[in-house]
C-alpha positions in Angstrom: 0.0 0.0 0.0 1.5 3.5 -0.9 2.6 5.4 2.2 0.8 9.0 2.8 3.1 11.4 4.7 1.1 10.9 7.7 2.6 7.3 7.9 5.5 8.3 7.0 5.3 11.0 10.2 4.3 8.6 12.2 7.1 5.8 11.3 9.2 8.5 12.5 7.9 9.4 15.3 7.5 5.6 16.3 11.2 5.1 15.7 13.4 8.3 16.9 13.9 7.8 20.8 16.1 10.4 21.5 14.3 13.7 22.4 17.7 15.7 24.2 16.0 18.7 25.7 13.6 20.3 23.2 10.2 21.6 24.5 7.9 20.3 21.7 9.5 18.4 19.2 7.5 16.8 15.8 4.0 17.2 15.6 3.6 20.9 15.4 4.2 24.0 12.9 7.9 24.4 14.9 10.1 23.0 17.6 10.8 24.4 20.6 13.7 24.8 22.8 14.1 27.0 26.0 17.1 29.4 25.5 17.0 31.5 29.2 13.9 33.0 29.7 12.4 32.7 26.3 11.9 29.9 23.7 13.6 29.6 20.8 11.5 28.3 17.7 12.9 26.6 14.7 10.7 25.4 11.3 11.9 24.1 7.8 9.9 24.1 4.6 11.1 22.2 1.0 9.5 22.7 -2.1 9.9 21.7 -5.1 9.1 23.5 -9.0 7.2 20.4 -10.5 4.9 20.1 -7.3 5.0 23.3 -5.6 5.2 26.3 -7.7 2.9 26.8 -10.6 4.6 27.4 -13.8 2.9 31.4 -13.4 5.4 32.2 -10.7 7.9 34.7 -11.6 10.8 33.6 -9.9 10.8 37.2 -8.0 7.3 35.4 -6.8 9.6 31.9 -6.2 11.7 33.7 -3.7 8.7 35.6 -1.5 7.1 32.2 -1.9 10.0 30.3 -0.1 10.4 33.1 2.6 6.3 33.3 3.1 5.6 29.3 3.7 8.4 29.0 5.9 7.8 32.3 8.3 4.1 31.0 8.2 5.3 28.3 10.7 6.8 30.7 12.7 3.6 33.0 13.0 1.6 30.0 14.1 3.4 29.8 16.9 2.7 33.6 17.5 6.2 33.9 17.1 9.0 36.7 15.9 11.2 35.7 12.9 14.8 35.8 14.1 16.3 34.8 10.6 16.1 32.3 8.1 18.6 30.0 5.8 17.6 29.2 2.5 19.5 25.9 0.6 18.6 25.7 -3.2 18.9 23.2 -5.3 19.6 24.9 -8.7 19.7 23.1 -12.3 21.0 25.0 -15.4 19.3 28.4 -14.6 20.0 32.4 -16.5 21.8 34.5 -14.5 18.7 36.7 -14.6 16.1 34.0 -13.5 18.5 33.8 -10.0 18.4 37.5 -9.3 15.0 38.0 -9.6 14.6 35.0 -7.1 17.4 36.2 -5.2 15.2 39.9 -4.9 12.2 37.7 -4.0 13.5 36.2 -1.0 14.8 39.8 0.0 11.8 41.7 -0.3 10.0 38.6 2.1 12.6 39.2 4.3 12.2 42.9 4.5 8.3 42.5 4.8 8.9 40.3 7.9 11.7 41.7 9.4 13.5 38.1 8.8 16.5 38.1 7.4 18.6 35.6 5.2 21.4 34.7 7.0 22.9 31.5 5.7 22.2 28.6 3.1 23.5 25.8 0.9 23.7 25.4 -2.8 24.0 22.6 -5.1 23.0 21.4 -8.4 19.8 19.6 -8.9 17.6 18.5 -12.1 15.1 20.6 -10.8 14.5 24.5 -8.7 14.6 23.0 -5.5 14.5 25.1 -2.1 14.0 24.6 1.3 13.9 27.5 3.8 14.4 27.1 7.7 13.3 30.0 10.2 14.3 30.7 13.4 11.9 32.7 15.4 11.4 33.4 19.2 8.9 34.5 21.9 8.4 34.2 25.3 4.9 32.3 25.0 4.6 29.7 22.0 1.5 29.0 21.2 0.9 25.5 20.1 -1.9 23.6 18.6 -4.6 21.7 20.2 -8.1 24.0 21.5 -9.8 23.2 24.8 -13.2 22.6 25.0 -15.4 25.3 25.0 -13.1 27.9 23.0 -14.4 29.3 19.8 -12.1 28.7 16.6 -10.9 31.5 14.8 -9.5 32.2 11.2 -8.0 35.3 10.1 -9.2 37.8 7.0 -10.9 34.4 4.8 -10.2 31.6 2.7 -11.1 30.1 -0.8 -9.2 32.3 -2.8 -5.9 30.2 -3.6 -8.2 26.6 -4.5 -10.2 29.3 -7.0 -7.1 30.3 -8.4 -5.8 26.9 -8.9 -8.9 26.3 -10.7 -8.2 28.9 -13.2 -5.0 26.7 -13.8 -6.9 23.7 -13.7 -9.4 24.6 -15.9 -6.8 25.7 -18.2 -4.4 22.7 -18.3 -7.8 20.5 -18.9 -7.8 22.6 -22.1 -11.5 23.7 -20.7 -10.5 27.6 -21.3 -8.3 29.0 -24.0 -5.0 30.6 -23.2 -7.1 34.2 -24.2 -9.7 33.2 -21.3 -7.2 32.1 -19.3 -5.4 35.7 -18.9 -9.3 37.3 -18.9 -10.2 35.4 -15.6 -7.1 36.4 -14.5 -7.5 39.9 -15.0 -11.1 39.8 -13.7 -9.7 38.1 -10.5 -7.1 40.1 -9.0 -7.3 39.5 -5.6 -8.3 35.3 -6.4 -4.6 34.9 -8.4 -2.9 37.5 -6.0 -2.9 35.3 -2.9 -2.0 32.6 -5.3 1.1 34.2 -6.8 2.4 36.7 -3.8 0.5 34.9 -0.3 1.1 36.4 3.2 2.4 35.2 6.5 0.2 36.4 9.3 3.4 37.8 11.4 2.1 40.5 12.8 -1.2 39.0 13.7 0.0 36.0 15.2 1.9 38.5 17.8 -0.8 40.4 18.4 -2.8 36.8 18.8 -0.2 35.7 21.3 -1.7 36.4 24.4 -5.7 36.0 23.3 -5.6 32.3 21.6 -5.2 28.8 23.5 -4.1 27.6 20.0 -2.8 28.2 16.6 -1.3 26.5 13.2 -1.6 27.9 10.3 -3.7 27.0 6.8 -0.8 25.4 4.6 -2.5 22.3 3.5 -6.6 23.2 3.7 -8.9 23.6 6.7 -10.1 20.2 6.3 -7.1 19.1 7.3 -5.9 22.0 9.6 -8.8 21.4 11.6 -8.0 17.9 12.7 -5.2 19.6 14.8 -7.8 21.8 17.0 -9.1 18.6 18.2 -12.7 17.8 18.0 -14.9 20.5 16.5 -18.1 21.6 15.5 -18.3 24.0 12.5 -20.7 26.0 11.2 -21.3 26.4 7.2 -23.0 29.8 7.7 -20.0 31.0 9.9 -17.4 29.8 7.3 -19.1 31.6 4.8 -18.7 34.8 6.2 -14.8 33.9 5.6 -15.4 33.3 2.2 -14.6 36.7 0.4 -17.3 37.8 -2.7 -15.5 37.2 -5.3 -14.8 34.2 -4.1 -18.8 33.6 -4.1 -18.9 34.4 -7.7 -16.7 32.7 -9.2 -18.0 29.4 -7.6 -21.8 30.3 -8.5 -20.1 30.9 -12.2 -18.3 27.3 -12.3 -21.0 25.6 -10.2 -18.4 24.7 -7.3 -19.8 24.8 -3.6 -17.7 27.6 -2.0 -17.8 25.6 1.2 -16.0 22.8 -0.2 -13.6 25.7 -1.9 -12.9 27.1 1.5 -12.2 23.3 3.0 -9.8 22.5 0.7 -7.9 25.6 -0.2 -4.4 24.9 0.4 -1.7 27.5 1.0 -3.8 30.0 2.1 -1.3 31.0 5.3 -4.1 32.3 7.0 -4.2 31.6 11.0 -6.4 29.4 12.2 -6.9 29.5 16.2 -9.0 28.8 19.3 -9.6 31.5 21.7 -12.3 32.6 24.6 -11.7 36.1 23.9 -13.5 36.4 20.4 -14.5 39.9 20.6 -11.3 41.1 22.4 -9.0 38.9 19.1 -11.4 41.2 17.0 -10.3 44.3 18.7 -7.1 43.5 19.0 -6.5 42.7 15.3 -8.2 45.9 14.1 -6.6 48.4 15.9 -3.2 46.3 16.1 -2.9 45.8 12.3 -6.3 47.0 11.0 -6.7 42.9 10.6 -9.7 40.9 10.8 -10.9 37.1 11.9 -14.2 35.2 11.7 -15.4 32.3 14.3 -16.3 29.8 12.3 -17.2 27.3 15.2 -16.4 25.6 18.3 -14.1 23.1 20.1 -16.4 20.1 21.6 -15.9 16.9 23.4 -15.9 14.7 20.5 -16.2 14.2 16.7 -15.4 16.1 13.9 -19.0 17.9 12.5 -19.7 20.3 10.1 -23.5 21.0 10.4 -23.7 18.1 12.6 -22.5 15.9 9.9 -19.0 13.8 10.9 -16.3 15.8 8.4 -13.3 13.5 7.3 -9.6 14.5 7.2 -9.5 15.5 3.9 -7.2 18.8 2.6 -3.7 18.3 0.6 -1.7 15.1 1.7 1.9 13.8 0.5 1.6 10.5 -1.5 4.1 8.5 -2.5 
């Protein structure tokens, strides 16, 4: 039987018995180690260009890319970025192609006040990168809500699974190349969190002392949510995450925008439990001028949406 990631997660986990002194080791969006009074936070991220990065990334888009998924991790953990080393695994590339990458990863580590400070290169038969961030705080937040807090996502979700629709539709050879570039046009906002996505930095330090939990929305809700705990999620509360546009362009390609905002991948949105919902709300607006929707609750047991058992669903590894 092909191994998912998960069993290959868990065949680690079963087999490394030496833990040394880290505070949390696998299992969440970083691991933790006490350095004096504070914890020091540490998260790694590989991608690769036939999996990862659609072929409509600049590779100025490439290097925020890199920067943005790995940081992500850190502002889970309501973390500040530190720094962050970047290896790459280059094949035959233009001179030009690497220092608009190169600019990438600068400007991402401007925007998060994270800067490159080390790396490895090598040759490789494909773009290959893998970023590690070091980030610290003196109160990580890790995943896993209590029963009886509300969950929480930040600004909304649905836009990247649109956008890979677009790409989608177009590789199916459902939409010529000319409709291809209108729908981009008449979707700015759908294929800009596609090609340039955010990490929630900021809001994940202003979170820090509001939230009882946090990871962040890398491979879908549907599967983000299984690391809450058991929950109960409302449709009607989800779908006042789910931005307009978002709404139309599902009406327009008969897709339920529900099962859009499940399975949207890579949105790097924050996705916490808290007791404090309307304080979070305050906080985020006059913090950042941010915003975050309860879209449920934690409970006892099961995994409902609507009362009806959800399944762990969202992007998983396959080999």
């Amino acid at each position: 039987m092909p191994l998912t990631e998960l069993d290959i997660i868990k065949t680690i986990l079963d087999n490394i018995t030496y833990k040394g002194e880290v505070i949390k080791g696998i299992g969440d969006d970083c691991a933790v180690f006490k350095v004096g009074d504070s914890y020091l936070t540490v998260t790694t991220d590989m991608m690769f260009r036939s999996t990862h990065l659609p072929d409509i990334l600049t590779p100025f888009q490439i290097g925020i890319r890199v920067v943005t998924a790995t940081v992500s991790d850190i502002a889970a953990m309501c973390a500040k970025p530190l720094g962050i080393v970047i290896s790459m695994g280059l094949p035959k590339v233009e001179r030009g192609f690497l220092l608009d990458l190169i600019k990438g990863i600068d400007c991402a580590c401007r925007r998060y006040s994270c800067p490159l400070v080390g790396g490895d290169t090598n040759k490789a038969k494909e773009l290959t990168l893998c970023g590690t961030a070091l980030g610290i705080t003196d109160n990580p937040v890790y995943r896993g809500g209590k029963v009886g807090e509300d969950i929480m996502i930040t600004y909304n979700v649905g836009r990247v699974y649109c956008a890979l629709e677009i790409l989608r539709m177009r590789d199916r050879g459902e939409i010529s190349r000319k409709t291809f570039y209108s729908l981009w046009e008449e979707y700015p906002d759908i294929m800009g969190k596609l090609l340039e996505p955010t990490a929630r930095v900021k809001e994940g330090l202003l979170l820090n002392r509001y939230v009882g939990s946090c990871c962040d929305i890398s491979d879908g809700l549907k599967k983000e949510l299984f690391y809450v705990g058991n929950f109960e999620i409302s449709s009607k509360k989800l779908l006042s995450a789910v931005p307009k546009d978002v709404i139309e362009f599902c009406d327009r390609f008969q897709i339920d925008p529900i099962h859009a905002a499940l399975n949207s991948g890579e949105e790097f949105e924050l996705l916490f439990t808290t007791r404090r919902c309307d304080k979070v709300v305050q906080v985020l607006k006059e913090g950042c001028n941010g915003e975050a929707w309860r879209i449920g609750k934690v409970v006892e047991e099961g995994h409902y949406l609507d009362g009806e058992e959800l399944k762990l669903g969202g992007y998983i590894h396959r080999w």
